[in-house]
C-alpha positions in Angstrom: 11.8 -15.2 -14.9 14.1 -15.7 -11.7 17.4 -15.2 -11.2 19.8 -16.9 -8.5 23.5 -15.9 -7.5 25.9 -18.3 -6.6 29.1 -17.4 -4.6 31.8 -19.9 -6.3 35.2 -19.7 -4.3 38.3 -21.3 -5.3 36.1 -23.6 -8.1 33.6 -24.4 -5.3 30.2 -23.3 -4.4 29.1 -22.3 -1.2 25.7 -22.8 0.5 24.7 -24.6 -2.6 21.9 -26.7 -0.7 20.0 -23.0 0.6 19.9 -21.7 -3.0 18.5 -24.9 -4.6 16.2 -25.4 -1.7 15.2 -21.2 -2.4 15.1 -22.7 -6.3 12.7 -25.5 -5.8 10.1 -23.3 -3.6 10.2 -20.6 -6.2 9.1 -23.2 -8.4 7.0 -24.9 -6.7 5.3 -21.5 -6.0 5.0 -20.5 -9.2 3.7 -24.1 -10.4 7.0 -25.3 -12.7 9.5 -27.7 -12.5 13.3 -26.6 -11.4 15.3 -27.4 -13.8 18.6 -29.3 -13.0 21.2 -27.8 -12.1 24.6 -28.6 -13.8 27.6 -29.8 -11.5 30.3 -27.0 -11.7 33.3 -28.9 -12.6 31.2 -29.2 -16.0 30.4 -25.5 -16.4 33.1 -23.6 -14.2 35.5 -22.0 -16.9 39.0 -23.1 -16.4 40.4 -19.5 -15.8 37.6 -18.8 -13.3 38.5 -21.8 -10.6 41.1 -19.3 -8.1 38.9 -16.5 -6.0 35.5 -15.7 -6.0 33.3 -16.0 -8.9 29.6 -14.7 -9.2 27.2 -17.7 -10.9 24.6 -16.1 -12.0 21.6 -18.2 -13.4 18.5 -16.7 -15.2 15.9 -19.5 -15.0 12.1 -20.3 -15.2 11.0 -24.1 -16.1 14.3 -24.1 -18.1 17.5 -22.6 -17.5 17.8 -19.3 -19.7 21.4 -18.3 -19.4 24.2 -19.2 -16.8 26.9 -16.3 -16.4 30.0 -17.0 -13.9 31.5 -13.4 -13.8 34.9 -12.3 -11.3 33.5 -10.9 -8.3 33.7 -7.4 -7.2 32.2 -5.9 -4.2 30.8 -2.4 -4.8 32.2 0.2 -2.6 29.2 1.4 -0.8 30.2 4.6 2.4 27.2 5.7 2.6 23.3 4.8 2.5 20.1 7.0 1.8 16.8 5.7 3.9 14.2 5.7 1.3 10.1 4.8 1.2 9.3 1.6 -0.5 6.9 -1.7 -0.6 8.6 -3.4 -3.9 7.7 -7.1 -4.1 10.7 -9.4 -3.8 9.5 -12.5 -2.1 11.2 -14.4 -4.6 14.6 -13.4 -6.4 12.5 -12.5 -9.5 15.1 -11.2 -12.6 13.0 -8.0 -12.8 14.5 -5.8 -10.6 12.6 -2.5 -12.0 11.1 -2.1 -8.8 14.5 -1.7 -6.8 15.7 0.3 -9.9 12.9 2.9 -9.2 13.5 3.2 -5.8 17.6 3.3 -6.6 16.6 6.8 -8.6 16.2 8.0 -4.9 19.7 7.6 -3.8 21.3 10.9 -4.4 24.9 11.6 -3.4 24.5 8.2 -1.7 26.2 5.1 -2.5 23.2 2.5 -2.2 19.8 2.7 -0.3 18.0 1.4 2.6 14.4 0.3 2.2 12.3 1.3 4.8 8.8 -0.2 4.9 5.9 1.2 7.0 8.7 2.4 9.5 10.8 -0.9 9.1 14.3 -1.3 7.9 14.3 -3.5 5.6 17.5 -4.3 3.3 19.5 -2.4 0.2 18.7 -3.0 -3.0 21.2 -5.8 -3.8 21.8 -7.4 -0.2 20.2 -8.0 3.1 21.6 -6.1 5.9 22.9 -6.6 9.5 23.4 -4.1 11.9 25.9 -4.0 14.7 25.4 -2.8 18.6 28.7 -3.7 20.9 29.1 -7.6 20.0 26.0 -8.5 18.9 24.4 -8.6 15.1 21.2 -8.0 14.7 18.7 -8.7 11.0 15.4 -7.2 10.6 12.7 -9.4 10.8 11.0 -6.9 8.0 13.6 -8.4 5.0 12.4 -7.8 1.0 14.3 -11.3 0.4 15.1 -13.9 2.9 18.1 -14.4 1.5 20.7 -17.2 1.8 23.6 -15.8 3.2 20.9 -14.2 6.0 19.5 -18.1 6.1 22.8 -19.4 7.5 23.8 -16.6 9.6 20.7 -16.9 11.1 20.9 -21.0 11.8 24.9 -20.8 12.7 23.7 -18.5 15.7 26.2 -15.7 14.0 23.3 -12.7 13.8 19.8 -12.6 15.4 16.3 -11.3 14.4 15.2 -8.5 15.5 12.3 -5.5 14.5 14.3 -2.7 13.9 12.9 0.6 13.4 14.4 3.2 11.2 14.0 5.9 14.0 16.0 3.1 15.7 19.0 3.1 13.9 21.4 5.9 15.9 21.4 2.8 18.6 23.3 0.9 16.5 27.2 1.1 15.6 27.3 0.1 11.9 25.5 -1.4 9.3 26.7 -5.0 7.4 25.5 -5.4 3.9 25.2 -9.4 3.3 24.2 -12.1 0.5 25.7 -14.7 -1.5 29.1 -13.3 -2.4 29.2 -11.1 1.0 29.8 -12.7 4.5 30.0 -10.3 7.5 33.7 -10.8 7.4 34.2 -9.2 3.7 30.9 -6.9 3.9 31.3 -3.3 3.3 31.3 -1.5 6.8 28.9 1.6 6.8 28.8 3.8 10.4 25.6 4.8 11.0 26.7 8.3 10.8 26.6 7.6 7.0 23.1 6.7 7.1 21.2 9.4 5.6 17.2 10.8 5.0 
């Protein structure tokens, strides 16, 4: 089973083309048909069509559920650098990996997956990481994820192998996906980035 989050704001949905494009591969990866996607005007509840509204679609050759849910960013200070190789190519709906590795945390707000020396991204977003005016991504993401996608082609944030023994060179760390742009991401100084 997969899963895909939709950002709706104001009764619109943003980036729609990346995630159905992201839909289609998953499919065609895993040797199914996407199923069609409704227009939102036909599923978009009426007291859901002012702010930002989570669409959250569990689907495999059909669509299992569809969810729209009122956004609301986590508050996330502080970040604990933790070991991990979890699979998330695709933006399966089992998350048990990430939920293991989440056990790690401690008095931390989220983590930061570090693979084979790599930053990598949090459990729930991808993340971009500040130095003066310039935003750098790793080039070692679990999920390329949308939101990353269009950063990436706008020219906004640049790839780049970052290290975890790296990170005191940077200023802060951006989290980013679907619902969370660089202008509404939580903020976290690397200060608060902790083994």
């Amino acid at each position: 089973m997969f899963l895909e989050s939709i950002c709706i704001n104001d009764g619109r949905p943003e980036n729609l083309e990346a995630h159905i494009e992201r839909m289609h591969l998953t499919a065609l990866e895993h040797g199914f048909r996407l199923p069609v996607l409704p227009t939102i005007a036909s599923v978009l509840p009426n007291n859901l069509t002012q702010g930002k509204v989570k669409w959250r679609i569990l689907y495999r050759e059909e669509i299992q559920t569809m969810e729209f849910l009122p956004y609301k960013p986590k508050t996330v200070r502080s970040l604990r650098l933790v070991e991990g190789n979890p699979d998330y190519t695709f933006k399966y709906a089992d998350r048990s990996a990430l939920e293991d590795l989440l056990t790690q945390k401690g008095d931390c707000d989220e983590i930061l997956v570090v693979r084979e020396g790599l930053v990598t991204d949090t459990s729930y977003s991808n993340v971009v990481l500040q130095q003066g005016d310039q935003f750098y991504t790793p080039t070692s993401y679990l999920l390329n994820g949308t939101r990353r996608q269009q950063l990436l082609r706008k020219g906004s944030i640049k790839e780049r192998v970052i290290q975890a023994t790296d990170l005191h060179q940077y200023d802060r760390l951006l989290m980013i996906n679907a619902l969370l742009n660089l202008n509404d991401s939580p903020s976290i100084p690397i200060h608060n980035i902790h083994w």
